[in-house]
Backbone as XML, in Angstrom:
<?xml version="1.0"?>
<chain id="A" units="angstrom">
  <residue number="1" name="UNK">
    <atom name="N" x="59.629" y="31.842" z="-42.687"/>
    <atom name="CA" x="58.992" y="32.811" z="-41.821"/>
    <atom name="C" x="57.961" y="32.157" z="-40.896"/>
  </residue>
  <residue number="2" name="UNK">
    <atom name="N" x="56.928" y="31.057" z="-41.469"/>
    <atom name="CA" x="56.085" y="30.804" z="-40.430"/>
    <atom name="C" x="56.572" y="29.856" z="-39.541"/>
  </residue>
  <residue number="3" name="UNK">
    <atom name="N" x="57.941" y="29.173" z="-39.886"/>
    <atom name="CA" x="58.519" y="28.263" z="-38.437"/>
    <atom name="C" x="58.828" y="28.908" z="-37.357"/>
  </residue>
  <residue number="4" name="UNK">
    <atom name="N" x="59.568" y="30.021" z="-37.987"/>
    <atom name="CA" x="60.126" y="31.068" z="-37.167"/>
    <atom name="C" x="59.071" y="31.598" z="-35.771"/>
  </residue>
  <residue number="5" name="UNK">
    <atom name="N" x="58.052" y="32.199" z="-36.532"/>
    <atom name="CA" x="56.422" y="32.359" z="-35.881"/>
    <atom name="C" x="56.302" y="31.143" z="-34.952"/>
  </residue>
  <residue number="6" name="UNK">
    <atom name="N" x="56.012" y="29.961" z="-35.528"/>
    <atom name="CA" x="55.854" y="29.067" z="-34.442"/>
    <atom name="C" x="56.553" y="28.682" z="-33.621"/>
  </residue>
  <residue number="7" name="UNK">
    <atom name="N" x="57.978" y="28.968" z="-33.541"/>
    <atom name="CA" x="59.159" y="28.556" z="-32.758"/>
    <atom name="C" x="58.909" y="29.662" z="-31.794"/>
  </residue>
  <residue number="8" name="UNK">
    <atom name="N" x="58.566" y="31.327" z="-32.001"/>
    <atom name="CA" x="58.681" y="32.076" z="-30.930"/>
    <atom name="C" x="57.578" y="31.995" z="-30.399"/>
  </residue>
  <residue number="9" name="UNK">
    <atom name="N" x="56.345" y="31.553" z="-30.916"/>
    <atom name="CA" x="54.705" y="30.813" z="-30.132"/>
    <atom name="C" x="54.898" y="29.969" z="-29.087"/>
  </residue>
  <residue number="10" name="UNK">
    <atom name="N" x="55.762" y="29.009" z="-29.136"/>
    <atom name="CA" x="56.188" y="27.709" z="-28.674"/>
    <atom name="C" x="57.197" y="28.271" z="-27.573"/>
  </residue>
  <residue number="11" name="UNK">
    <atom name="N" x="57.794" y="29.002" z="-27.923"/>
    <atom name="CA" x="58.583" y="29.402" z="-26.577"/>
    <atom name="C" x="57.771" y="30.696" z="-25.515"/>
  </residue>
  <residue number="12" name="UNK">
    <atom name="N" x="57.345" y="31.058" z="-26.268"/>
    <atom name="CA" x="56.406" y="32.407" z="-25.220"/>
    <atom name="C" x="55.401" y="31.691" z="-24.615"/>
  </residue>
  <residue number="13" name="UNK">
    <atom name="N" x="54.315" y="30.251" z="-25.391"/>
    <atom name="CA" x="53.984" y="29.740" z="-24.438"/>
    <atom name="C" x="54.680" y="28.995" z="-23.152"/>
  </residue>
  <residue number="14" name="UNK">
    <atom name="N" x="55.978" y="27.920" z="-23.595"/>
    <atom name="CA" x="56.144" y="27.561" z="-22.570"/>
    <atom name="C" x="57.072" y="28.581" z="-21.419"/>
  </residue>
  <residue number="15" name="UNK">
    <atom name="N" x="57.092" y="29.348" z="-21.416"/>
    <atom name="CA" x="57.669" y="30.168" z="-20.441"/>
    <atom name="C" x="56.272" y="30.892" z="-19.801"/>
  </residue>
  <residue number="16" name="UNK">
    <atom name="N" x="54.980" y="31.203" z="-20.388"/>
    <atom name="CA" x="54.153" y="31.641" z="-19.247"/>
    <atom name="C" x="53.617" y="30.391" z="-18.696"/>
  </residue>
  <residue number="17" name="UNK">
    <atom name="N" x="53.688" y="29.199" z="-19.216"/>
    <atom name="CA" x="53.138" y="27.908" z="-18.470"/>
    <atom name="C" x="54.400" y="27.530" z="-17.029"/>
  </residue>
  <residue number="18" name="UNK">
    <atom name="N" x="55.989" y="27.906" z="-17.544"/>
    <atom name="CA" x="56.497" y="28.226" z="-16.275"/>
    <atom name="C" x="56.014" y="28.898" z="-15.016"/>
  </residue>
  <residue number="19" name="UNK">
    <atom name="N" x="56.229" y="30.194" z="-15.736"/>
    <atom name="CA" x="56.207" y="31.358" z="-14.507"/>
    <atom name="C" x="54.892" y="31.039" z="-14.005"/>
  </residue>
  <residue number="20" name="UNK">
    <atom name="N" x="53.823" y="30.647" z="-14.425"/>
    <atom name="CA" x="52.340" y="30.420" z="-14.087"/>
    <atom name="C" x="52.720" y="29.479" z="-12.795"/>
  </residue>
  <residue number="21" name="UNK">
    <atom name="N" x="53.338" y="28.084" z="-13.272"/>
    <atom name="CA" x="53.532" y="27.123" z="-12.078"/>
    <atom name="C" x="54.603" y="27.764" z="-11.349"/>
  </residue>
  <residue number="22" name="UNK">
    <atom name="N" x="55.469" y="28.270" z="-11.056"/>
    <atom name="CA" x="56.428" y="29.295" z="-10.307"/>
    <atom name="C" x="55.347" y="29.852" z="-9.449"/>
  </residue>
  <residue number="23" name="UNK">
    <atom name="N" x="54.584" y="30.831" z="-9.824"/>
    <atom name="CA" x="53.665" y="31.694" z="-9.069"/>
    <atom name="C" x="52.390" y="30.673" z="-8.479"/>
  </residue>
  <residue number="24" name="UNK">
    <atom name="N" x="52.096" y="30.257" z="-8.597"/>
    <atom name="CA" x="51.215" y="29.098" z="-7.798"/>
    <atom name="C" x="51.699" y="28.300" z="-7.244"/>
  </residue>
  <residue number="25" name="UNK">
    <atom name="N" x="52.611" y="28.100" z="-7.236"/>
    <atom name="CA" x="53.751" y="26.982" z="-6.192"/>
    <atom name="C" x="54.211" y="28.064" z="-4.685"/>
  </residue>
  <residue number="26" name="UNK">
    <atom name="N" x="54.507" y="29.390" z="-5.376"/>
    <atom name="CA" x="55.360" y="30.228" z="-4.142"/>
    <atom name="C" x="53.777" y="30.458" z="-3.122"/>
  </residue>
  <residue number="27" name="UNK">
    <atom name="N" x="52.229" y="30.984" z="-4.059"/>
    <atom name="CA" x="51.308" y="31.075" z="-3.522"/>
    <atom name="C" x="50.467" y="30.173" z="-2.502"/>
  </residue>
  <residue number="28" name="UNK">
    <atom name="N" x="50.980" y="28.652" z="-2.896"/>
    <atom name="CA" x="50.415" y="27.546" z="-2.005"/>
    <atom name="C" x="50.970" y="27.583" z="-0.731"/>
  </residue>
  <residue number="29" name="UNK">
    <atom name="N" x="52.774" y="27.651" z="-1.008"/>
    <atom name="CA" x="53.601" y="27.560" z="0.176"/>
    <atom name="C" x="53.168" y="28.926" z="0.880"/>
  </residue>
  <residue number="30" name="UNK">
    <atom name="N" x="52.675" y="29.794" z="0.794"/>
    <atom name="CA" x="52.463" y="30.948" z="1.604"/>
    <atom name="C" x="51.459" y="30.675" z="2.180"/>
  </residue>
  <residue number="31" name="UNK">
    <atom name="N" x="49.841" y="30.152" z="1.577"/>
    <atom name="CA" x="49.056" y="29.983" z="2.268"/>
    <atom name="C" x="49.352" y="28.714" z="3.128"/>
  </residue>
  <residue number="32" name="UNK">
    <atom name="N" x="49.907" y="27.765" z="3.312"/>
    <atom name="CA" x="49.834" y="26.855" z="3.518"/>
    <atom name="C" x="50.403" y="27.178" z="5.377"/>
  </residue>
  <residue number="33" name="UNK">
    <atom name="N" x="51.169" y="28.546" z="5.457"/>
    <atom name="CA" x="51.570" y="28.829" z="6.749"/>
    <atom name="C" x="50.706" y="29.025" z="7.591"/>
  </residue>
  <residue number="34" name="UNK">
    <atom name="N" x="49.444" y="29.650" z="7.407"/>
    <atom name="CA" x="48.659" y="30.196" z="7.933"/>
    <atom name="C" x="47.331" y="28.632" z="8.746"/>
  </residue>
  <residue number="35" name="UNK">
    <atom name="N" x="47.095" y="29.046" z="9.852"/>
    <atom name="CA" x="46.181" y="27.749" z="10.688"/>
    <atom name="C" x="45.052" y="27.949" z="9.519"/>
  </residue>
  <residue number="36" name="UNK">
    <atom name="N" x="44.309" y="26.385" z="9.561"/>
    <atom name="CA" x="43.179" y="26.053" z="8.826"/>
    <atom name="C" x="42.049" y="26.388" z="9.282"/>
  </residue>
  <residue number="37" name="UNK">
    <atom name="N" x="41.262" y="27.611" z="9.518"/>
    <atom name="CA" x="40.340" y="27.941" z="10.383"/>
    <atom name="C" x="40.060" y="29.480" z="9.726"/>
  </residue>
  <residue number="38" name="UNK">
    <atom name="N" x="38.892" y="29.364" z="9.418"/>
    <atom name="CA" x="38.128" y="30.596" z="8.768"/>
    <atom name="C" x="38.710" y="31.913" z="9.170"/>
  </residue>
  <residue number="39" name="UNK">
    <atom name="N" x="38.981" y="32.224" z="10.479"/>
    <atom name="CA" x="39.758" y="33.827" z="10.525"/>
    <atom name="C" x="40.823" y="33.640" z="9.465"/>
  </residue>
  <residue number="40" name="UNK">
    <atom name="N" x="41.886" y="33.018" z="9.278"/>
    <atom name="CA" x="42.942" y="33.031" z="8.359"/>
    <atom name="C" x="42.455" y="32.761" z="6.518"/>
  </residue>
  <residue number="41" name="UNK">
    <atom name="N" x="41.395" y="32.239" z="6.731"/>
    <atom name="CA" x="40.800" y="32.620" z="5.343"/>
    <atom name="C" x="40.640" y="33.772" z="4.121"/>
  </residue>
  <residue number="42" name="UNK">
    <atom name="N" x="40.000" y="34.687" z="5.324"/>
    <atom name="CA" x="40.170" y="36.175" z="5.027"/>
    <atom name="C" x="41.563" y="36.443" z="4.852"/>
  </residue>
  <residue number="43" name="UNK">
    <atom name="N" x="41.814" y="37.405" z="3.878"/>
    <atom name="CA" x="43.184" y="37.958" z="4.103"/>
    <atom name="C" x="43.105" y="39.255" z="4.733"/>
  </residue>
  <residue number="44" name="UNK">
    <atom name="N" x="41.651" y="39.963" z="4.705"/>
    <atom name="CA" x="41.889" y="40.915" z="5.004"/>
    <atom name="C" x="41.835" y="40.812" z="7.073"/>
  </residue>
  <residue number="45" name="UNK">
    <atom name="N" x="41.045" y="39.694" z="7.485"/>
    <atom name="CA" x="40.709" y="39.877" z="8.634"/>
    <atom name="C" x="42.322" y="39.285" z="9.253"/>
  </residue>
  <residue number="46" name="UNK">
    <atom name="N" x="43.212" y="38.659" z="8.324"/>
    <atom name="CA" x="44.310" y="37.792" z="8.464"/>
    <atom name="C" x="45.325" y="38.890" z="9.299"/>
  </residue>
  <residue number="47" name="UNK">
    <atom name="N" x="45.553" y="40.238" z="8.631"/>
    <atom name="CA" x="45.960" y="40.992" z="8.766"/>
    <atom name="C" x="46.276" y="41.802" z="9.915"/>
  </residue>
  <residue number="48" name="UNK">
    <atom name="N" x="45.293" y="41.448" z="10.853"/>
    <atom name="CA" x="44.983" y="41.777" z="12.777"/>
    <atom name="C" x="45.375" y="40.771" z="13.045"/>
  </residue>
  <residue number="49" name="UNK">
    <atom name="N" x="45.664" y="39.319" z="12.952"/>
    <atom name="CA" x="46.018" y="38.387" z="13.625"/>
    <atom name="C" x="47.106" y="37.716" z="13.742"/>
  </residue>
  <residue number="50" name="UNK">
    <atom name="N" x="47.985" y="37.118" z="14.939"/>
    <atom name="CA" x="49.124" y="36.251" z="14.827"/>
    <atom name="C" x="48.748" y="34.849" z="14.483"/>
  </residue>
  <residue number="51" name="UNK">
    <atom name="N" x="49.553" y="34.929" z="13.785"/>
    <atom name="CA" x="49.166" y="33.235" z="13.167"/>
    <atom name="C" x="49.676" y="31.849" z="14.586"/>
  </residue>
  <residue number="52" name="UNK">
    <atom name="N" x="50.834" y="32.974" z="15.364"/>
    <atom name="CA" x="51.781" y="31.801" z="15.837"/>
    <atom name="C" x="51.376" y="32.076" z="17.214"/>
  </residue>
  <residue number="53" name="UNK">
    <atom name="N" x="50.373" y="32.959" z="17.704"/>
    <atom name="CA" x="50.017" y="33.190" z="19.169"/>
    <atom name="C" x="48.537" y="32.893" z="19.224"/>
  </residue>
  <residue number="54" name="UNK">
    <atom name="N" x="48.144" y="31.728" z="19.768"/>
    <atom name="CA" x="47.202" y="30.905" z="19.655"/>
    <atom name="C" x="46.820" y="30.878" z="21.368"/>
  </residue>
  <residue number="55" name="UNK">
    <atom name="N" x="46.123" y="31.963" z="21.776"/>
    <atom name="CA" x="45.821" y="32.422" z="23.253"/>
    <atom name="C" x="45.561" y="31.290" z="23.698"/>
  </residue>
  <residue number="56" name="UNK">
    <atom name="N" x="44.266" y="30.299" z="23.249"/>
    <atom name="CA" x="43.456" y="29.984" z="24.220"/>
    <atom name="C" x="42.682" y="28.794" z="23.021"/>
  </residue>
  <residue number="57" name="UNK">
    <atom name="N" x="42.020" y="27.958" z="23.335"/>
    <atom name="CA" x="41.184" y="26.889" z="22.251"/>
    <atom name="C" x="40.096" y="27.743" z="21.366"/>
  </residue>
  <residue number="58" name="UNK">
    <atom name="N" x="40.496" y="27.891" z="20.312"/>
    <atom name="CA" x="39.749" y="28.465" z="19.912"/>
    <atom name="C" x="39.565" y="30.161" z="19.369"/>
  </residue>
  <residue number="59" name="UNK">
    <atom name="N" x="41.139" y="30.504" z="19.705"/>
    <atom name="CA" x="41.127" y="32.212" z="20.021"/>
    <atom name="C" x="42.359" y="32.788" z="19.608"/>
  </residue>
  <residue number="60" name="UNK">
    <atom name="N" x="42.930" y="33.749" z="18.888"/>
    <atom name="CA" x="43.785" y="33.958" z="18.343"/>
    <atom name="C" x="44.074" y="35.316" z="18.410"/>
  </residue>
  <residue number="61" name="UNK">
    <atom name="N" x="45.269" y="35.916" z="19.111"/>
    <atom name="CA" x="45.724" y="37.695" z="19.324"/>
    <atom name="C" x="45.246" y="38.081" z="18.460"/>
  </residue>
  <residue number="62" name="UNK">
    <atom name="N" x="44.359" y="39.166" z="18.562"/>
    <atom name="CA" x="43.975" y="40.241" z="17.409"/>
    <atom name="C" x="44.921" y="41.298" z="17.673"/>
  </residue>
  <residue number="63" name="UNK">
    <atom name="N" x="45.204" y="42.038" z="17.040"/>
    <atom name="CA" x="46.153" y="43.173" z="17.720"/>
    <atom name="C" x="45.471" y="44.555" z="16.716"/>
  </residue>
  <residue number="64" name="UNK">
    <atom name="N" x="44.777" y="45.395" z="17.239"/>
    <atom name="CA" x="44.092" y="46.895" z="16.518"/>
    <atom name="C" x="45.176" y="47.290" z="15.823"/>
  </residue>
  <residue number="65" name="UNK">
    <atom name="N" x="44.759" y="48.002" z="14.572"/>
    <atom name="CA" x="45.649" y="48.510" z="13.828"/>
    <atom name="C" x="45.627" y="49.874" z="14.075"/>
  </residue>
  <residue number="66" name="UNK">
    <atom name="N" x="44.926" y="50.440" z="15.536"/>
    <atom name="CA" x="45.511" y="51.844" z="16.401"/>
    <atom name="C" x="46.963" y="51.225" z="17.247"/>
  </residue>
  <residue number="67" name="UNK">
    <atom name="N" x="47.101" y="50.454" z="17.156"/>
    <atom name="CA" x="47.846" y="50.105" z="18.185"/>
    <atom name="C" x="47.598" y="50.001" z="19.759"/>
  </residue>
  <residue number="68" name="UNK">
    <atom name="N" x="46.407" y="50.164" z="19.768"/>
    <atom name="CA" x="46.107" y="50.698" z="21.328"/>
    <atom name="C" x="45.207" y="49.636" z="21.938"/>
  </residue>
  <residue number="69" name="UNK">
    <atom name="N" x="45.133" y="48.505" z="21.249"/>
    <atom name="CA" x="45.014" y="47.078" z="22.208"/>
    <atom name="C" x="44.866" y="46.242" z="21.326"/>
  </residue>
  <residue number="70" name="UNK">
    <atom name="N" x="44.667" y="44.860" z="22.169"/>
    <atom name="CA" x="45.096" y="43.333" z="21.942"/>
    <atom name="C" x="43.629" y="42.902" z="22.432"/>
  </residue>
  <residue number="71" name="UNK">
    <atom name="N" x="43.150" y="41.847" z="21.944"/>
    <atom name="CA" x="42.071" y="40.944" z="22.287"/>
    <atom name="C" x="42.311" y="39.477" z="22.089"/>
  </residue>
  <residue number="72" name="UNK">
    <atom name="N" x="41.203" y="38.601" z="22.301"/>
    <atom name="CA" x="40.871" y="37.117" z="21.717"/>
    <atom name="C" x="40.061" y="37.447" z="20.547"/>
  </residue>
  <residue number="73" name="UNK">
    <atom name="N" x="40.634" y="37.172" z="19.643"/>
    <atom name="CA" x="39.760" y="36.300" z="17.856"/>
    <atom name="C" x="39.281" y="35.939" z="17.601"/>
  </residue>
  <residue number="74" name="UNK">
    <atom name="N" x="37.697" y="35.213" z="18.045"/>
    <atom name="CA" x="37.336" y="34.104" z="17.289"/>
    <atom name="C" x="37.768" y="33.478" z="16.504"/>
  </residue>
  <residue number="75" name="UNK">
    <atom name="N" x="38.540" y="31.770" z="16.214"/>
    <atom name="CA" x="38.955" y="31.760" z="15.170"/>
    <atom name="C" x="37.314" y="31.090" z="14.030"/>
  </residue>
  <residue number="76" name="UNK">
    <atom name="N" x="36.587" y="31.431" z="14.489"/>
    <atom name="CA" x="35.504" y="30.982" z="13.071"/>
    <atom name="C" x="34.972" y="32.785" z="12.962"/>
  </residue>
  <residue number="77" name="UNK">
    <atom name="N" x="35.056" y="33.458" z="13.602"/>
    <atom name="CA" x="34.680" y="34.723" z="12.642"/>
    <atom name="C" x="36.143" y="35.785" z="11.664"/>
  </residue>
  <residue number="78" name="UNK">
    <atom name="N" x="35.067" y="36.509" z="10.834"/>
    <atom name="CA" x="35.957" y="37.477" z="10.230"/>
    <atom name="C" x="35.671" y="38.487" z="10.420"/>
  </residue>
  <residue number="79" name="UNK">
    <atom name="N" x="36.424" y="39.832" z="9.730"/>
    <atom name="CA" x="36.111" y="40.955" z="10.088"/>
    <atom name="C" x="35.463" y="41.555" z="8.489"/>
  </residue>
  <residue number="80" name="UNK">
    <atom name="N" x="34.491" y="42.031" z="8.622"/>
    <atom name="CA" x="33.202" y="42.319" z="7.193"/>
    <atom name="C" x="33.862" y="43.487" z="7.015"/>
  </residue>
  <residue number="81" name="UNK">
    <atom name="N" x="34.341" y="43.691" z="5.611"/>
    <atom name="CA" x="34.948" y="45.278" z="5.126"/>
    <atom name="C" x="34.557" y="45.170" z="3.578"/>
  </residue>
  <residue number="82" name="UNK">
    <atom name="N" x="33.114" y="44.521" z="3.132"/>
    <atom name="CA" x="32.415" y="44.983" z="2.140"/>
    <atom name="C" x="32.813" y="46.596" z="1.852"/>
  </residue>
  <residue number="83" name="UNK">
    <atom name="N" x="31.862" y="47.467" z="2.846"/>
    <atom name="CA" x="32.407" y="48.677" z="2.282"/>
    <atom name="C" x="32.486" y="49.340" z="3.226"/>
  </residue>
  <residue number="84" name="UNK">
    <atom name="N" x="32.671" y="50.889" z="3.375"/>
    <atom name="CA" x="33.468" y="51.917" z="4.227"/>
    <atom name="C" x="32.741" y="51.751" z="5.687"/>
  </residue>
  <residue number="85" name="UNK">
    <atom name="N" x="31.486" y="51.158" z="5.895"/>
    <atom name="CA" x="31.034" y="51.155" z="7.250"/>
    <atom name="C" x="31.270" y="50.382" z="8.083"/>
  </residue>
  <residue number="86" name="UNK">
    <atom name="N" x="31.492" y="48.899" z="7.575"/>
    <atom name="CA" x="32.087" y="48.077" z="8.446"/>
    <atom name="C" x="33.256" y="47.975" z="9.382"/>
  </residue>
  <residue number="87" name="UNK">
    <atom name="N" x="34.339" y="48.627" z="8.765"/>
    <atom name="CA" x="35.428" y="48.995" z="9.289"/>
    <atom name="C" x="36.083" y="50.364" z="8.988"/>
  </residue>
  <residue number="88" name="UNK">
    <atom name="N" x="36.178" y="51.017" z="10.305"/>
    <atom name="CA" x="36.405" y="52.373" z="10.258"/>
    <atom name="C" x="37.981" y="52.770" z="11.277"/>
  </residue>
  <residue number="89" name="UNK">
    <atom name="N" x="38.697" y="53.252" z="10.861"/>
    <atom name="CA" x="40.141" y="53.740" z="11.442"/>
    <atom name="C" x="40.429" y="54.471" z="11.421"/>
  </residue>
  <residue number="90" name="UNK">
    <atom name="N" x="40.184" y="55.526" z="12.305"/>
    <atom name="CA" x="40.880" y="57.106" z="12.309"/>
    <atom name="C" x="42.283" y="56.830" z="13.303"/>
  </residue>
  <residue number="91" name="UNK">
    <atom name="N" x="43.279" y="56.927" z="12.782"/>
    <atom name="CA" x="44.391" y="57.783" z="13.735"/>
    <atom name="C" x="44.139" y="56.288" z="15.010"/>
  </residue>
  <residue number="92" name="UNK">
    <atom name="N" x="45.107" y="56.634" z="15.403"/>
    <atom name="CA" x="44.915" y="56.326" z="16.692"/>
    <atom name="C" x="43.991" y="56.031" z="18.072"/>
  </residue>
  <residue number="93" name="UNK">
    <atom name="N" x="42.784" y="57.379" z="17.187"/>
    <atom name="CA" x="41.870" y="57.682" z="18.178"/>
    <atom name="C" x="40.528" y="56.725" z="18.404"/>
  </residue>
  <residue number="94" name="UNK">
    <atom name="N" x="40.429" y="56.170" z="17.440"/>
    <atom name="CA" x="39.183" y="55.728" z="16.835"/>
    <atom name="C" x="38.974" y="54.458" z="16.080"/>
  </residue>
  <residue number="95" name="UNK">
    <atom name="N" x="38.432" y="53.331" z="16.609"/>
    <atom name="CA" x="38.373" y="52.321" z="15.781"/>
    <atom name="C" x="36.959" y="51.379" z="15.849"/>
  </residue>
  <residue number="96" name="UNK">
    <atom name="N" x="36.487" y="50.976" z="14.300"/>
    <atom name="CA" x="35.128" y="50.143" z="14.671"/>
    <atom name="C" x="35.525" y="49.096" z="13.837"/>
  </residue>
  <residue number="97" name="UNK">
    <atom name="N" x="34.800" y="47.934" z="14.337"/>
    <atom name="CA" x="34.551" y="46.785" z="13.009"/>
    <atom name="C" x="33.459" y="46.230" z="13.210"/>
  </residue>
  <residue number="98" name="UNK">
    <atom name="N" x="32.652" y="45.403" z="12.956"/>
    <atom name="CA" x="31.933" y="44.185" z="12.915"/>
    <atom name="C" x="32.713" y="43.228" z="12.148"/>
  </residue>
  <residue number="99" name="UNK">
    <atom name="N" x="31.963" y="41.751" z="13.206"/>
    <atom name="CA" x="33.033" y="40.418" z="12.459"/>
    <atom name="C" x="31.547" y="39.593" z="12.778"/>
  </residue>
  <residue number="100" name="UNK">
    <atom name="N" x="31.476" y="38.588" z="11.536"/>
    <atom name="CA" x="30.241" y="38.017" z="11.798"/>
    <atom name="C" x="30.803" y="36.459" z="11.938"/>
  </residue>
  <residue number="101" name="UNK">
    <atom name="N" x="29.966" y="35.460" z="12.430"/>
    <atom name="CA" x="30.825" y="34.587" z="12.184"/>
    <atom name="C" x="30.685" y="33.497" z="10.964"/>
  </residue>
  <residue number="102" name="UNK">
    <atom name="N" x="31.470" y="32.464" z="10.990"/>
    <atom name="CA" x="31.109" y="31.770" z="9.539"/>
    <atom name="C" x="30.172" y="30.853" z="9.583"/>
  </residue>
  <residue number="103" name="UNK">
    <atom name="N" x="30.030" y="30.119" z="10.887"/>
    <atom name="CA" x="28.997" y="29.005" z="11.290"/>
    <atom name="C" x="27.667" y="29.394" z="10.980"/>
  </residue>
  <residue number="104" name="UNK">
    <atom name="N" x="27.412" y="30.863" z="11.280"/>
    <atom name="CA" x="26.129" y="31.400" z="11.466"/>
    <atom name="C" x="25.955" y="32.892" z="11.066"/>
  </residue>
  <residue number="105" name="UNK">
    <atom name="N" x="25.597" y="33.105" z="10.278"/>
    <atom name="CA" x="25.202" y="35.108" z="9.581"/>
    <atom name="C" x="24.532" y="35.910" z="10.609"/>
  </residue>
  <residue number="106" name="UNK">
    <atom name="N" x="23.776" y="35.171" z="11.530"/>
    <atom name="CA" x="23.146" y="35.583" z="12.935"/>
    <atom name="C" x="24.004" y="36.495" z="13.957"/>
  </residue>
  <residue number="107" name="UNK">
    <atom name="N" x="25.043" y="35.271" z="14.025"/>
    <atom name="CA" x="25.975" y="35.755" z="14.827"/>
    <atom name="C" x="27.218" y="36.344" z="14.838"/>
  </residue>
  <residue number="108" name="UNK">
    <atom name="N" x="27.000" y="38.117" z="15.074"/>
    <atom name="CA" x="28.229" y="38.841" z="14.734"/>
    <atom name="C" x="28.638" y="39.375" z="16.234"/>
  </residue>
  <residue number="109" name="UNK">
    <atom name="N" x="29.605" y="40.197" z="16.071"/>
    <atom name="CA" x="29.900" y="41.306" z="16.863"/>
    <atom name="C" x="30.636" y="42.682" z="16.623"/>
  </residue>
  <residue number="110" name="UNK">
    <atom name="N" x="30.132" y="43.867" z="17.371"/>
    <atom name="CA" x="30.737" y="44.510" z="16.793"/>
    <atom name="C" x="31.662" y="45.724" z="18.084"/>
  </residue>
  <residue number="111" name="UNK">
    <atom name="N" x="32.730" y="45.932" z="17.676"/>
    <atom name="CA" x="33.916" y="46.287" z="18.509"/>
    <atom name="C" x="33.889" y="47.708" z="18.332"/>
  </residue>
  <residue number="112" name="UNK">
    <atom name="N" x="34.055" y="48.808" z="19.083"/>
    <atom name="CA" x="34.678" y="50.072" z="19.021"/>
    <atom name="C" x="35.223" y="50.517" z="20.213"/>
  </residue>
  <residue number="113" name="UNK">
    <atom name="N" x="36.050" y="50.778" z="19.707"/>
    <atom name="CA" x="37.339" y="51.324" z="20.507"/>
    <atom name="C" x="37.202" y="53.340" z="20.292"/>
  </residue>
  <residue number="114" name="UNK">
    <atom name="N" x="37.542" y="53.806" z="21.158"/>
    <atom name="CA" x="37.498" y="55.225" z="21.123"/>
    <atom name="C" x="38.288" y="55.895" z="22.160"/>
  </residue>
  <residue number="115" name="UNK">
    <atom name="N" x="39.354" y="56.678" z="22.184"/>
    <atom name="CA" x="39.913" y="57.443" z="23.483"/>
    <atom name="C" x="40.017" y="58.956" z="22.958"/>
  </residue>
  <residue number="116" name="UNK">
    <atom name="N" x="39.549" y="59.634" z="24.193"/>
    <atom name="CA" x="39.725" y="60.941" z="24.719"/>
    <atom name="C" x="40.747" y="61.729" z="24.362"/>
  </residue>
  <residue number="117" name="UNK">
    <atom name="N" x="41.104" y="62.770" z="23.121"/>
    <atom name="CA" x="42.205" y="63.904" z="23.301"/>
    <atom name="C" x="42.201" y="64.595" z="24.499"/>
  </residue>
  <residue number="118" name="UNK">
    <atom name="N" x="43.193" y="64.128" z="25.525"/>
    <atom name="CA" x="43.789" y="65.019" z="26.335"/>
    <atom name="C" x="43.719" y="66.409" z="26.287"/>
  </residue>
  <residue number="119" name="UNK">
    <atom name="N" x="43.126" y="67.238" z="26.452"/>
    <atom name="CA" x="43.908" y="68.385" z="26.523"/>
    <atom name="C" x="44.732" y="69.052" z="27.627"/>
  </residue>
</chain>
């Protein structure tokens, strides 16, 4: 009985010491796509940005998640979504963030976007 025990110990470990290196191998190659530069750090600020449209030295398509415009990126800032005030998204209509940057806590900015219901 207790070989038995240790034979199924011995195999349940080495199969999560697999899947462990499996899942950290697929995780490296994923990050590893993304440019080396603090916006892509964030995952969450990652998420507005093209990795493969690189505007300008230094600047990277943001694209609003209203859909209703495109900018330049900083690529050394992120976008701060600690909690519900930093980043705000209603609909279509309405969008805020602040992004501070990484060089300096001084230096942020902060974006809002807003359009008019037609009536």
């Amino acid at each position: 009985m207790k070989k038995r025990t240790k034979t199924l110990l011995a195999v349940i470990t080495g199969v999560a010491i697999l899947i462990g290196g499996i899942i950290g191998g697929i995780w490296m190659i994923n990050e590893s796509r993304y440019p080396n530069v603090p916006a892509f750090d964030d995952h969450f600020t990652r998420k507005f940005l093209n990795k493969d449209k690189k505007v300008t030295d230094g600047f990277y398509e943001f694209k609003s998640k209203t859909g209703q415009y495109k900018m330049w990126f900083p690529e050394e800032y992120q976008l701060l979504h600690e909690n519900e005030q930093q980043y705000v998204k209603e609909g279509k209509l309405y969008e805020r963030y602040r992004a501070v940057s990484n060089s300096n806590e001084l230096e942020y900015m902060t974006v809002e976007f807003s359009n008019k219901i037609k009536k």
